[in-house]
Structure formats: structure tokens, C-alpha cells
Backbone as XML, in Angstrom:
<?xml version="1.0"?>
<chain id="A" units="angstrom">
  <residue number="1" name="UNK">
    <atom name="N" x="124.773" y="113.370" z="49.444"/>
    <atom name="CA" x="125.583" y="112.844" z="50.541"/>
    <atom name="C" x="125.169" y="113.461" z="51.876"/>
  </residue>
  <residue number="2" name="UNK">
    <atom name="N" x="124.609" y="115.028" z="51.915"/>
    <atom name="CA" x="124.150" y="115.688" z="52.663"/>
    <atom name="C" x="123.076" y="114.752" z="53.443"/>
  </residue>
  <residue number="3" name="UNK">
    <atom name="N" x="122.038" y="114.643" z="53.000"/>
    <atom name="CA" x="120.911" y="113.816" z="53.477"/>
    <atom name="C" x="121.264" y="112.484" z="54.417"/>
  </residue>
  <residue number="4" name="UNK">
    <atom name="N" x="122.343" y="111.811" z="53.699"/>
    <atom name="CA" x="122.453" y="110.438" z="54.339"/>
    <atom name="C" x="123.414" y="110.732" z="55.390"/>
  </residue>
  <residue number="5" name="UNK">
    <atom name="N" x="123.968" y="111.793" z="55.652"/>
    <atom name="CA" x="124.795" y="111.794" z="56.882"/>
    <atom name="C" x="123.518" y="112.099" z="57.936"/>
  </residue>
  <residue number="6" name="UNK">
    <atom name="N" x="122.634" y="113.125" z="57.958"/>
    <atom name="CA" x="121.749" y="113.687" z="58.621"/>
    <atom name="C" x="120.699" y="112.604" z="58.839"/>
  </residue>
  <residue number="7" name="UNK">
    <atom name="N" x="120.334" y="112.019" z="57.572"/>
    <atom name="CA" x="119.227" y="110.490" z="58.044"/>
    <atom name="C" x="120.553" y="109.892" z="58.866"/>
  </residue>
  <residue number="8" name="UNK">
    <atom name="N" x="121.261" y="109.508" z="58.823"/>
    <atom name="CA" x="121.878" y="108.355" z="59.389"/>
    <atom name="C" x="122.284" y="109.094" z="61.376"/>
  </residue>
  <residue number="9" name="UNK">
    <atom name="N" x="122.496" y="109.948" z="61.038"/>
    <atom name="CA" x="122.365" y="111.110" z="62.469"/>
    <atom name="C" x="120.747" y="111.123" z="62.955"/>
  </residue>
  <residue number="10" name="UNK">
    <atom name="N" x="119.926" y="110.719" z="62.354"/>
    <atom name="CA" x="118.602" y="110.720" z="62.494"/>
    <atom name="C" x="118.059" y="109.411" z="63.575"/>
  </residue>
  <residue number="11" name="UNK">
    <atom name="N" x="118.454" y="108.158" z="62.213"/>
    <atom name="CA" x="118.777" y="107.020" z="62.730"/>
    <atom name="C" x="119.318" y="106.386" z="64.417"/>
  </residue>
  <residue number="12" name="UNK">
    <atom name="N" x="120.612" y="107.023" z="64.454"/>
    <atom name="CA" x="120.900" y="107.374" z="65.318"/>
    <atom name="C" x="121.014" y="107.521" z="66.884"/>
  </residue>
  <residue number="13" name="UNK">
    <atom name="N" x="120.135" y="109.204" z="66.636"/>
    <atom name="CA" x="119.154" y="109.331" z="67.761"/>
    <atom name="C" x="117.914" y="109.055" z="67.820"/>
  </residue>
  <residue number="14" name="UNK">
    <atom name="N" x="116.952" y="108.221" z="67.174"/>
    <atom name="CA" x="116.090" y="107.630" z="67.123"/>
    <atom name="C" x="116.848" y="106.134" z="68.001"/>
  </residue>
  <residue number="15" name="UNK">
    <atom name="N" x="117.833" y="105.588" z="67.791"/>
    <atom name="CA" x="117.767" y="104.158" z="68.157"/>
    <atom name="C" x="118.312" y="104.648" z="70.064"/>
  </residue>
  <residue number="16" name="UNK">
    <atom name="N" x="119.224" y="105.987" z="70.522"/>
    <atom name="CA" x="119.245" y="106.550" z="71.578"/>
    <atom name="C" x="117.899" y="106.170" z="72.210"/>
  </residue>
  <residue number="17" name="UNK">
    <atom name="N" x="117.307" y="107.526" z="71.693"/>
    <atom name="CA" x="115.530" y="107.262" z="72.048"/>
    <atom name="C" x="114.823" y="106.399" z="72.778"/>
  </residue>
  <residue number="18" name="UNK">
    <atom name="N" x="114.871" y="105.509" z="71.529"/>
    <atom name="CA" x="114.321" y="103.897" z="71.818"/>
    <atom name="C" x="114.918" y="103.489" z="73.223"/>
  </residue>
  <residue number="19" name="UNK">
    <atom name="N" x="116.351" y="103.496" z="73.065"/>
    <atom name="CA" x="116.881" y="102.856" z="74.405"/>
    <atom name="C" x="116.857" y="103.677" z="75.792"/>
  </residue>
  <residue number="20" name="UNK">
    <atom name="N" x="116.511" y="104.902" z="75.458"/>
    <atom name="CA" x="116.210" y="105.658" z="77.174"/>
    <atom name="C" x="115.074" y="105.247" z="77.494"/>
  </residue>
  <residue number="21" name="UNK">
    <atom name="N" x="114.065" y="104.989" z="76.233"/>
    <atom name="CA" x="112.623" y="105.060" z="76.816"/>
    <atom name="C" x="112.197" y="103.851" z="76.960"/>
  </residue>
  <residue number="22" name="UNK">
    <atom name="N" x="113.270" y="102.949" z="76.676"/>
    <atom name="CA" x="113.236" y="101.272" z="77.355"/>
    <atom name="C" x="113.799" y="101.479" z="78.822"/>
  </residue>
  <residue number="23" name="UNK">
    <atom name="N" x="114.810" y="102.328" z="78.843"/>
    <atom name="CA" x="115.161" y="102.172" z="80.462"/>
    <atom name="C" x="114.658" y="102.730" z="81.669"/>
  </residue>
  <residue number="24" name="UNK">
    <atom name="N" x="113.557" y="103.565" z="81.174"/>
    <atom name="CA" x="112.807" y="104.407" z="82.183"/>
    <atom name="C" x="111.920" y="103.720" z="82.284"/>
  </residue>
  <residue number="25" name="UNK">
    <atom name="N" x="110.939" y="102.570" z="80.749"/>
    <atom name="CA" x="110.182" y="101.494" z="81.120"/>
    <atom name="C" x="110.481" y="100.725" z="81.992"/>
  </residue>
  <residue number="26" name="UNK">
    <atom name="N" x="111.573" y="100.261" z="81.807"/>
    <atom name="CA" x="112.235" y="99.422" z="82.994"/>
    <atom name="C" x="112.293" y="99.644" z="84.601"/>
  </residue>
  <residue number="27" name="UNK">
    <atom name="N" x="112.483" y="101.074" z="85.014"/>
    <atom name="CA" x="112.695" y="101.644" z="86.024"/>
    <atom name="C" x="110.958" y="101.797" z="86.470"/>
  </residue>
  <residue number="28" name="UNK">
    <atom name="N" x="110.658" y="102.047" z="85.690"/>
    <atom name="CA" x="108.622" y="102.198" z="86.293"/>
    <atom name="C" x="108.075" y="100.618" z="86.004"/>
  </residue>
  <residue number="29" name="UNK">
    <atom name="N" x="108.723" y="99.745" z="85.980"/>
    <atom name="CA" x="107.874" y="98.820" z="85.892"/>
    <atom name="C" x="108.578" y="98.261" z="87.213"/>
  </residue>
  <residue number="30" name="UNK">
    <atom name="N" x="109.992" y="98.366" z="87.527"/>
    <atom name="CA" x="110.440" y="97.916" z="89.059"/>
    <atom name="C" x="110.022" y="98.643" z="89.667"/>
  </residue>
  <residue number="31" name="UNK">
    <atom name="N" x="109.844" y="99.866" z="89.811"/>
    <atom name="CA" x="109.615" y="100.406" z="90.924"/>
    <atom name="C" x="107.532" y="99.424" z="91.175"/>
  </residue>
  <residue number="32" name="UNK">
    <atom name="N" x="106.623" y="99.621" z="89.975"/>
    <atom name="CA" x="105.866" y="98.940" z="90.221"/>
    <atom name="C" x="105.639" y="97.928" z="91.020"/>
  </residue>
  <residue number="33" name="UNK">
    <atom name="N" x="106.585" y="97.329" z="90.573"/>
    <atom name="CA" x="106.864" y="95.697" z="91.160"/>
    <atom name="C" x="107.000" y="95.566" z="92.575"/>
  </residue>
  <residue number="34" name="UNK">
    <atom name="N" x="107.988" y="96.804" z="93.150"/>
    <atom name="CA" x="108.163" y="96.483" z="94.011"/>
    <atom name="C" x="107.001" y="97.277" z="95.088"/>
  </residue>
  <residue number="35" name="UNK">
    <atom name="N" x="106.118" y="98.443" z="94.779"/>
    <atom name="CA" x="105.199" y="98.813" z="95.301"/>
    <atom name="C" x="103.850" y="97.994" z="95.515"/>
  </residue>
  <residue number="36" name="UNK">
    <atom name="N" x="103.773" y="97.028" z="94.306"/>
    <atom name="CA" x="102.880" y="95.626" z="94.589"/>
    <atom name="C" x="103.287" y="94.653" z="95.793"/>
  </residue>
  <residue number="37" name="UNK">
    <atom name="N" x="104.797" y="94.315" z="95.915"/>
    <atom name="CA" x="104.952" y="93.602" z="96.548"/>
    <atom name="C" x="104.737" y="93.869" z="98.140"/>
  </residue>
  <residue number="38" name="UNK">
    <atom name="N" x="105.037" y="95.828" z="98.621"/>
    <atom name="CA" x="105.163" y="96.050" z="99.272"/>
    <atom name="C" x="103.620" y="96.513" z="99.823"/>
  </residue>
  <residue number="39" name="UNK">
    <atom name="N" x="102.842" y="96.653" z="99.093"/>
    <atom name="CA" x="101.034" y="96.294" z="99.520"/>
    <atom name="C" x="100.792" y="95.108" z="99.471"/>
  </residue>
  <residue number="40" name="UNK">
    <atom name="N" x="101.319" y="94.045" z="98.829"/>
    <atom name="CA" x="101.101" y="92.689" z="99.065"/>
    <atom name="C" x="101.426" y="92.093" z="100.754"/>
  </residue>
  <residue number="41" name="UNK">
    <atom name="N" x="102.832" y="92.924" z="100.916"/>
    <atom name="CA" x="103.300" y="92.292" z="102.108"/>
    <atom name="C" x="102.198" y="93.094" z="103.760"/>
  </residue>
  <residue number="42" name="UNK">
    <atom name="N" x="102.069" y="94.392" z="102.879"/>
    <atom name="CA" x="101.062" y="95.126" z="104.172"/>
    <atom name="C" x="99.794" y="94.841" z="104.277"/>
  </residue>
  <residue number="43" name="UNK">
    <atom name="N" x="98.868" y="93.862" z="103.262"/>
    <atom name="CA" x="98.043" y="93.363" z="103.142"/>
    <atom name="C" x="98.126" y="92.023" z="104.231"/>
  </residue>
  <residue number="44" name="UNK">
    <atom name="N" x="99.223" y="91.345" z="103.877"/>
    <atom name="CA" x="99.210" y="90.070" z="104.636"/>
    <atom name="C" x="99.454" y="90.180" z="106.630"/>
  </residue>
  <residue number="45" name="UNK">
    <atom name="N" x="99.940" y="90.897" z="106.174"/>
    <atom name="CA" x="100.040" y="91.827" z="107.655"/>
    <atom name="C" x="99.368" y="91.997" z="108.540"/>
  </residue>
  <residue number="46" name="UNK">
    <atom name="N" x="98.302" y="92.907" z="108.208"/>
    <atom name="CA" x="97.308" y="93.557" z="108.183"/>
    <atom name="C" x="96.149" y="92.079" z="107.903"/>
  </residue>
  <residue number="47" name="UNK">
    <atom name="N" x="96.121" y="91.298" z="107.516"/>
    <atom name="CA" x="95.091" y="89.981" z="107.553"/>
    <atom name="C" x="95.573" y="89.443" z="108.584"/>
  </residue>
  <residue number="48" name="UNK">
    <atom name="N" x="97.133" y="89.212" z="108.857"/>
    <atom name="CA" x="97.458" y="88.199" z="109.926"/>
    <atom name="C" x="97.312" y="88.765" z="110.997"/>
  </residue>
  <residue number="49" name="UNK">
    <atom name="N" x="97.569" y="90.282" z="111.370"/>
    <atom name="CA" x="97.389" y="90.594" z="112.797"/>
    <atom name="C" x="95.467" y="91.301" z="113.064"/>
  </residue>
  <residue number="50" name="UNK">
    <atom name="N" x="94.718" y="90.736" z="112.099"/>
    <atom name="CA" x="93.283" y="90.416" z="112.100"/>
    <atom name="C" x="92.964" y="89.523" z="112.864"/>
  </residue>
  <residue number="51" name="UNK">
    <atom name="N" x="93.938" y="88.704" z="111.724"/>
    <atom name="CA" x="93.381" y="86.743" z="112.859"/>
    <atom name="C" x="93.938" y="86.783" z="114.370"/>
  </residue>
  <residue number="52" name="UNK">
    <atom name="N" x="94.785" y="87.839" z="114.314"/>
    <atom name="CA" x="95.506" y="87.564" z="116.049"/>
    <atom name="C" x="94.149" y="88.459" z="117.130"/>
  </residue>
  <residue number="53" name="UNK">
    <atom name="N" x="94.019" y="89.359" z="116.069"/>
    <atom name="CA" x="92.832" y="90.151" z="117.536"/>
    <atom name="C" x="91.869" y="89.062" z="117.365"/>
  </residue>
  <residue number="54" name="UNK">
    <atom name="N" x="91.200" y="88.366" z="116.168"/>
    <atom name="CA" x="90.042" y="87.275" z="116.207"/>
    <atom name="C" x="89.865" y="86.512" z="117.253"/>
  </residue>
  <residue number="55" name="UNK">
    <atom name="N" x="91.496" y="85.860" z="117.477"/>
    <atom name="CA" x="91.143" y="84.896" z="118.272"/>
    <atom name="C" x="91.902" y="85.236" z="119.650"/>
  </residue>
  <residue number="56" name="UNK">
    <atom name="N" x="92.305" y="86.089" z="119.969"/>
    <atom name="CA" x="92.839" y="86.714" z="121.288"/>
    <atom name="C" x="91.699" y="87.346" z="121.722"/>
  </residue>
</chain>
């Protein structure tokens, strides 16, 4: 009976686990997201005020 309380306490914090280290995936994949978007947007930027010295 010993064992299956401790596997099942095992169980457990194994399925804890799983779910912190889904939510920190989660948290580094937004923060990703939004560091793409935010070189995406300084990229376009940075092209558009290109074309403004081009043709000024």
C-alpha cells in the first residue's frame, strides 16, 4: 500500500511538472513572438524611413 501512495504522489508531481514546464513554454514562446514582431516592426521602419531619405 506503501508504494502506491508514493507512486501515486509521484504521479502527481510529475503531472505538476508537466504543467509548469508547459507554462514557462508558453511564456518564452510569447515573449518570442512578441520580440519578432517588435524587429519586424523596426525593420519596416527602418526600410520605410530608407525610402524617405531615397527620394527626398
Amino acid at each position: 500500500m506503501r508504494k502506491n501512495v508514493s507512486l501515486a504522489r509521484l504521479i502527481e508531481s510529475n503531472k505538476e511538472n508537466l504543467n509548469n514546464n508547459q507554462m514557462f513554454i508558453d511564456l518564452i514562446e510569447e515573449k518570442v513572438h512578441r520580440k519578432q514582431v517588435e524587429m519586424q516592426e523596426r525593420h519596416l521602419t527602418t526600410t520605410n524611413n530608407l525610402s524617405w531619405e531615397k527620394e527626398g
